[in-house]
N, C-alpha and C positions, 0 to 999 in steps of 0.2 A: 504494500500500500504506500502511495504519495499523494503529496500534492501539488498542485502549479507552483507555489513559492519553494518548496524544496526541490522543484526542478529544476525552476528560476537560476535555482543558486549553484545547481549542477552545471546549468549548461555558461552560466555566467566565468564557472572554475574551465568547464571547456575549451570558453573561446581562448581565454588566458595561459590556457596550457598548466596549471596549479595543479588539476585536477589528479587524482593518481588513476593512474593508466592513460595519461589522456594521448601516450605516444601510440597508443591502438590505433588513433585516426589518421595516423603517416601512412600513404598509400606505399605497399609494400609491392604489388604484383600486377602488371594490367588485366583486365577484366573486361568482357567484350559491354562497350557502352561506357568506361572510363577506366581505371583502375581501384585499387579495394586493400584497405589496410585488415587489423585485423577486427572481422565481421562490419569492419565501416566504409560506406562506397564514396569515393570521389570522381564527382560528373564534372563535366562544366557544360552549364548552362547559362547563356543567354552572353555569352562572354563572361562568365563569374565561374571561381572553382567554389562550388559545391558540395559539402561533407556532409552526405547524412546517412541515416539509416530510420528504417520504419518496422511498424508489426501490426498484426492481424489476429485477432480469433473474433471468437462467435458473438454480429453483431456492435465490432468496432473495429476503428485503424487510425494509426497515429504515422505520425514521420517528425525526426527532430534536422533540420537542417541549418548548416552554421555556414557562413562565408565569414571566417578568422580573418582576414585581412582587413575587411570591415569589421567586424567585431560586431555581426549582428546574426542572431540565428530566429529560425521560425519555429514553433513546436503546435503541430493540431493533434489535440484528441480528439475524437470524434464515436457519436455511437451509432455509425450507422455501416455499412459495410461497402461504400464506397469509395472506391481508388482514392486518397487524397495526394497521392505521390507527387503529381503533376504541378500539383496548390500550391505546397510546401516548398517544393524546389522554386518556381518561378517567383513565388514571393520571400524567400531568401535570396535570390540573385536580385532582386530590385532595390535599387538604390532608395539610400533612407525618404521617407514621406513619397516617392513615384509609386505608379501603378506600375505595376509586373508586367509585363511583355502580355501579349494577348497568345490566349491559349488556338493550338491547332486541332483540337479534339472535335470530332463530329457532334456538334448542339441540334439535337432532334427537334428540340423545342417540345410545349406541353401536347401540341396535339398530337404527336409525334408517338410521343411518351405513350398515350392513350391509345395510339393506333396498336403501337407493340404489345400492349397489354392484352387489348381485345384479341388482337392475333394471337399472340401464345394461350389464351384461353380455350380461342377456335380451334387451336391444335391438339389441345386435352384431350377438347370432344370427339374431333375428332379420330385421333387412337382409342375410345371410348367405343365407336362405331366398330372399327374396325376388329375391335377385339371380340365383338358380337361372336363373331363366326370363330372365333378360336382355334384355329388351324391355321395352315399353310401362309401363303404369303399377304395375308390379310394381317394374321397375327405379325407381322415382320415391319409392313407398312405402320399398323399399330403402336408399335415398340418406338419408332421412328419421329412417329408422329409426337408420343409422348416425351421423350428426349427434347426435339426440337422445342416444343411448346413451356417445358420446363427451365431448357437454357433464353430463351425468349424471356421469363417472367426473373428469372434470376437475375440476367443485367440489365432491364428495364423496370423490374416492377417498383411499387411506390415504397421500396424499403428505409426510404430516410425518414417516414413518420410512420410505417407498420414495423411490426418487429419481423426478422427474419424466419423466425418460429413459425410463422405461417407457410412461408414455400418450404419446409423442411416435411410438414403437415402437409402439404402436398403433395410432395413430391412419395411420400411413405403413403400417402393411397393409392397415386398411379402406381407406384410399385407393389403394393397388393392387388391392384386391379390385373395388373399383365401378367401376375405370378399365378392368377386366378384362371384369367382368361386361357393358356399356354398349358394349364391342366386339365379344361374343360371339355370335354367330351362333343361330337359333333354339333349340333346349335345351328340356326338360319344363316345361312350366307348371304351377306348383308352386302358382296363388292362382287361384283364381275372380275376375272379376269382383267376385261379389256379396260373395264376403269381403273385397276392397280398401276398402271403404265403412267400417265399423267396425276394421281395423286402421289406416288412416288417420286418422280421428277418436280411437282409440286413442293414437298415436303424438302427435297434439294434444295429448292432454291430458297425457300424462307431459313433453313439451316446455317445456307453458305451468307445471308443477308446478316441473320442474328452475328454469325462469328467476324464478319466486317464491323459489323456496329462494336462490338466491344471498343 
């Protein structure tokens, strides 16, 4: 356990070099994307060298980034499970009181947002249909559908103010549904043949879309 003012005071021994072990942050070795002391990465960004390191678990991400020669560093907590890496770096390389370099990350915008959501919902369903018939390549397009439709709601969904718990809740039904579906006994075949061809190809292309968007 900490808090902001005992990090404060950590990263303030950081910049200064006081701190013990603070010769961990010497980059020792290159690393593809800059080079990497010990466990601590140096980028340069925006023309500034860059010292930081970040972490993850369930539901948060932080990143501490220092540019030493300015003697200024950025540190975000956050409780939500999106990337802040991007944040942190570009607003540690900005010069004191300026605004940070404008980000190159693909901005959906909120309709956007909403459009992804609906889609990965419509993809649930439909591996939902598909697993109707529990067999052959119905079950396969199914399995596909679900995947796609889950990684859809994982990098778009509204997890900056629902908690994660819910696509995890999700995601633990479609996977009871298809482990259900995959031991079910013959059932109505719900797809032609000839339509498996273009829901598949379908199912392609919003997959190869979600894995751009990230």
């Amino acid at each position: 356990m900490t808090t902001a003012h005992d990090l404060s005071v950590w990263v303030a021994a950081l910049l200064d070099r006081s701190a013990p072990g603070a010769a961990a942050l010497d980059p020792l070795v290159d690393f593809p994307g800059g080079r990497v002391g010990l466990a601590w990465h140096v980028s340069e960004v925006d023309g500034r060298t860059i010292i930081w390191h970040n972490g993850a678990t369930g539901g948060s991400r932080t990143i501490l980034a220092l540019d030493r020669e300015r003697r200024q560093a950025v540190l975000l907590l956050t409780d939500s499970t999106r990337d802040v890496d991007a944040v942190g770096l570009r607003l540690a390389a900005a010069a004191p009181g300026a605004a940070p370099a404008a980000f190159a990350g693909r901005d959906v915008g909120l309709a956007g947002l909403l459009g992804w959501n609906v889609l990965g919902l419509l993809m649930l369903g439909t591996a939902v249909l598909r697993w109707r018939s529990g067999r052959g390549w119905p079950l396969v397009d199914g399995t596909l559908a679900g995947a796609t439709g889950l990684l859809v709601l994982l990098v778009h969904g509204p997890w900056m103010v629902m908690p994660t718990a819910l696509w995890l809740g999700l995601t633990l039904a479609v996977v009871v549904l298809g482990v259900a579906a995959s031991l079910r006994r013959g059932g109505p075949r719900t797809t032609s043949r000839r339509s498996l061809v273009p829901s598949l190809a379908g199912t392609a292309v919003v997959l190869a879309l979600a894995l751009w968007s990230v």
